[in-house]
N, C-alpha and C positions, 0 to 999 in steps of 0.2 A: 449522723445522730448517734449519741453514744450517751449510755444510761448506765450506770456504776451504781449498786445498791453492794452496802457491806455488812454480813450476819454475822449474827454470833447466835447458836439457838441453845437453848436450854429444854427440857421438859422435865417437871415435876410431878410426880404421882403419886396417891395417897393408901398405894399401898405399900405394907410392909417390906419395903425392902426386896421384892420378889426381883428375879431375874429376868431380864428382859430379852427377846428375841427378833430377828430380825426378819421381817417380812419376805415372802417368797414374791417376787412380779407376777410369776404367773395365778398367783392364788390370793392377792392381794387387792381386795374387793374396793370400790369408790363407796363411803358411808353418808349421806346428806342424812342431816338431822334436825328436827325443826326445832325452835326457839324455848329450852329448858336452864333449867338449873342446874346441871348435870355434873358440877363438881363438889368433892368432897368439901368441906371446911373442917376437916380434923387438921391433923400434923402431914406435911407436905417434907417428899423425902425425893431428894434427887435424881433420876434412873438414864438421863441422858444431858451429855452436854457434848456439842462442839464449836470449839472458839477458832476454829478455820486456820491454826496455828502453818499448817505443810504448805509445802511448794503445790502437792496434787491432793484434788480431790479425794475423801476417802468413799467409793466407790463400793464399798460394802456397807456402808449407811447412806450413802446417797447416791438415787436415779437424777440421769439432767432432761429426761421426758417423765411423760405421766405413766403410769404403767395398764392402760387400758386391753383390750383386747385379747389378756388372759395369759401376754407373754410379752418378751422385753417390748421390744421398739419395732413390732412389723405390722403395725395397722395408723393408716392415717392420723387417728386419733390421739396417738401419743406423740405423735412432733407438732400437732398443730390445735391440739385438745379440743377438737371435734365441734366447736360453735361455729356457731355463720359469721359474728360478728369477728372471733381471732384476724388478723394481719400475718400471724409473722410465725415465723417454723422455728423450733426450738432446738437449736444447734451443741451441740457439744461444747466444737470451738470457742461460743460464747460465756461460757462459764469458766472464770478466770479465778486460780488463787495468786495474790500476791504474796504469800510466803509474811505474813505481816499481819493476819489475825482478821483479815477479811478476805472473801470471796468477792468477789464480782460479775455481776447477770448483764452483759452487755448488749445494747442494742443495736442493729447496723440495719443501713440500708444502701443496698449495693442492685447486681445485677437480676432478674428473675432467678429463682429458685424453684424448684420444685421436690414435696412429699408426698411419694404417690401421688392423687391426682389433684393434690392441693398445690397451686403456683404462690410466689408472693415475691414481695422485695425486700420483705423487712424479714429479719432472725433475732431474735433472742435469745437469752438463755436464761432457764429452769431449774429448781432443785424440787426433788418430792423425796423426803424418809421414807426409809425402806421399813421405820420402827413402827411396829402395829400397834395403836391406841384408841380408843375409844372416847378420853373424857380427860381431864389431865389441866394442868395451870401451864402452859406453854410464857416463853419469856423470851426478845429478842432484841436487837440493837441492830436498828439500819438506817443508811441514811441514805438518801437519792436526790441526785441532783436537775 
């Protein structure tokens, strides 16, 4: 089974032009929010874009796990994002750029694997911004087949 999704991510924020910073993993908190309004409707000003142009991932704006646990990648929870219902462990390997303006999250089902004490047979792959935001007009272009 193979799943090809291709980004292009944008985020727009309504504040002045301020400079943006890149999110630490280990201090980099999970934010659930319930059902607001919460974006600006002034004037909307660019602060990040990546259109997946390189052969490699840029790895200082993008994790390929979730960044749980208060550090990179050494608790269950960030290769397999900790729900009962998850299948599949979220591998490096599967995060493909083709050099060609898309990324690729690919899906495989191969022999058991194991992350920590979670097994499975399926992997896929992940992106999470390392960019800390809070509220913002997000904009992306994917297709999956």
């Amino acid at each position: 089974m193979r799943m090809a999704g291709a980004f292009t991510m944008a985020l727009l924020a309504s504040a002045p032009n301020r400079a943006q910073t890149l999110a630490d993993p280990k201090q980099h908190k999970v934010v659930m929010l319930e059902e607001a309004d919460l974006c600006s409707h002034g004037e909307w000003h660019l602060v990040f874009v990546d259109e997946f142009n390189g052969t490699e991932l840029d790895t200082g704006t993008w994790l390929r796990f979730y960044p749980y646990c208060m550090a990179y990648d050494d608790c269950e929870a960030s290769r397999t994002h900790g729900l009962p219902n998850e299948m599949q462990i979220f591998r490096d390997e599967n995060v493909v750029m083709t050099g060609q303006g898309t990324v690729q999250l690919v899906l495989k089902r191969g022999t058991p694997d194991s992350w920590f004490s979670f097994t499975s047979v399926y992997s896929s792959g992940m992106l999470h911004s390392r960019m800390p935001f809070a509220k913002g007009r997000f904009e992306c272009r994917a297709h999956s087949t």
